[in-house]
C-alpha positions as CSV (number, residue, x, y, z in Angstrom):
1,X,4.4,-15.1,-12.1
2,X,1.6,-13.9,-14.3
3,X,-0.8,-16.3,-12.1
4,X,0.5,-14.1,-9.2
5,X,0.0,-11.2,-10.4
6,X,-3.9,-12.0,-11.1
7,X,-3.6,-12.7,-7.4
8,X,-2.6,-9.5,-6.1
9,X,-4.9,-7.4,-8.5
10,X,-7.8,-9.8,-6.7
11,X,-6.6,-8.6,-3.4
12,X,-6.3,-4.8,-4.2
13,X,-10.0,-5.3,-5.7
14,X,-11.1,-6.8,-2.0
15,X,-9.6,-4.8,-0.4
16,X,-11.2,-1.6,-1.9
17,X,-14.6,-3.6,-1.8
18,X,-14.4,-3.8,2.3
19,X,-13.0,-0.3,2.0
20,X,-16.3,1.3,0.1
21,X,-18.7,-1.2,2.3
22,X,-17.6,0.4,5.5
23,X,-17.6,4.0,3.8
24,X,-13.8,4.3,3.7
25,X,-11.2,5.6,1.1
26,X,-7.8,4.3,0.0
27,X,-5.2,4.7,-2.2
28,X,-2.7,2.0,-2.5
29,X,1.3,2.6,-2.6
30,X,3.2,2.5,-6.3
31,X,7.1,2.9,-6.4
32,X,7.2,6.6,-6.7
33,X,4.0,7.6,-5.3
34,X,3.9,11.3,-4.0
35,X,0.7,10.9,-2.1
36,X,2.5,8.0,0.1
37,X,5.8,9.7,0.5
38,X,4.1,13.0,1.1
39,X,1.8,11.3,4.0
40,X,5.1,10.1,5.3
41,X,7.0,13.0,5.6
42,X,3.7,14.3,7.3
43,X,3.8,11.6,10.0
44,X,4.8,12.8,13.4
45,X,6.9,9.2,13.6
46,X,7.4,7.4,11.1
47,X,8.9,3.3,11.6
48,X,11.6,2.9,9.0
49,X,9.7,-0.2,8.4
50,X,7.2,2.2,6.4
51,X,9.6,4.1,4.9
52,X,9.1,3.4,0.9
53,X,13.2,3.2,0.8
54,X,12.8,0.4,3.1
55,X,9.4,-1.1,1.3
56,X,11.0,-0.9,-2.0
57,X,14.1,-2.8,-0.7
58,X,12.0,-5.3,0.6
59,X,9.7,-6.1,-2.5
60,X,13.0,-6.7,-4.4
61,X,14.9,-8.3,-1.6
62,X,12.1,-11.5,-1.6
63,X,10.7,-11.2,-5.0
64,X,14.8,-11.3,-6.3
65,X,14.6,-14.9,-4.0
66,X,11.6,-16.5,-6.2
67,X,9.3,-15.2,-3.2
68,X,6.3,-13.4,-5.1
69,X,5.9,-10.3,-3.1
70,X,2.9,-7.8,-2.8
71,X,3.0,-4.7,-1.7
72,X,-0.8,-4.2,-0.3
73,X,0.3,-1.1,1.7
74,X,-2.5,2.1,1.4
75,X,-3.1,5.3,2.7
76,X,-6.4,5.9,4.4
77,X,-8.5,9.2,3.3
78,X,-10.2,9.8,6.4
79,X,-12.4,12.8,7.4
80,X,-12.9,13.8,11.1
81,X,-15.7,15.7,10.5
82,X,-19.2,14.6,9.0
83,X,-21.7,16.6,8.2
């Protein structure tokens, strides 16, 4: 599991490399994260697919079945207007 683990913190990293090289911001989910539950309830529509209830039952769902699971899901910071 640990070697998993390693795994996923590589992919976070990549993923907030390609992020920064095309001038974008991120900030990944954690169980309990106001930011992602607040950009949620935000959402005009919502999938329940996206909900963190449903997220959270899915991480332990397959990882409880000796799936390794990672939760890669982020909210974009995104600005509409440059000056």
């Amino acid at each position: 599991m640990a070697e998993f683990a390693y795994r996923q913190d590589q992919l976070r990293e990549a993923f907030q490399a390609a992020l920064e090289a095309v001038d974008l911001k991120g900030s990944f989910r954690q169980p309990g994260n106001a930011e992602w539950e607040g950009t949620a309830a935000r959402a005009a529509y919502l999938p329940v697919d996206y909900s963190c209830a449903m997220m959270d039952y899915q991480l332990c769902y397959w990882n409880g079945n000796a799936k390794p699971t990672s939760d890669l899901s982020l909210v974009l910071h995104l600005s509409l207007i440059h000056i």
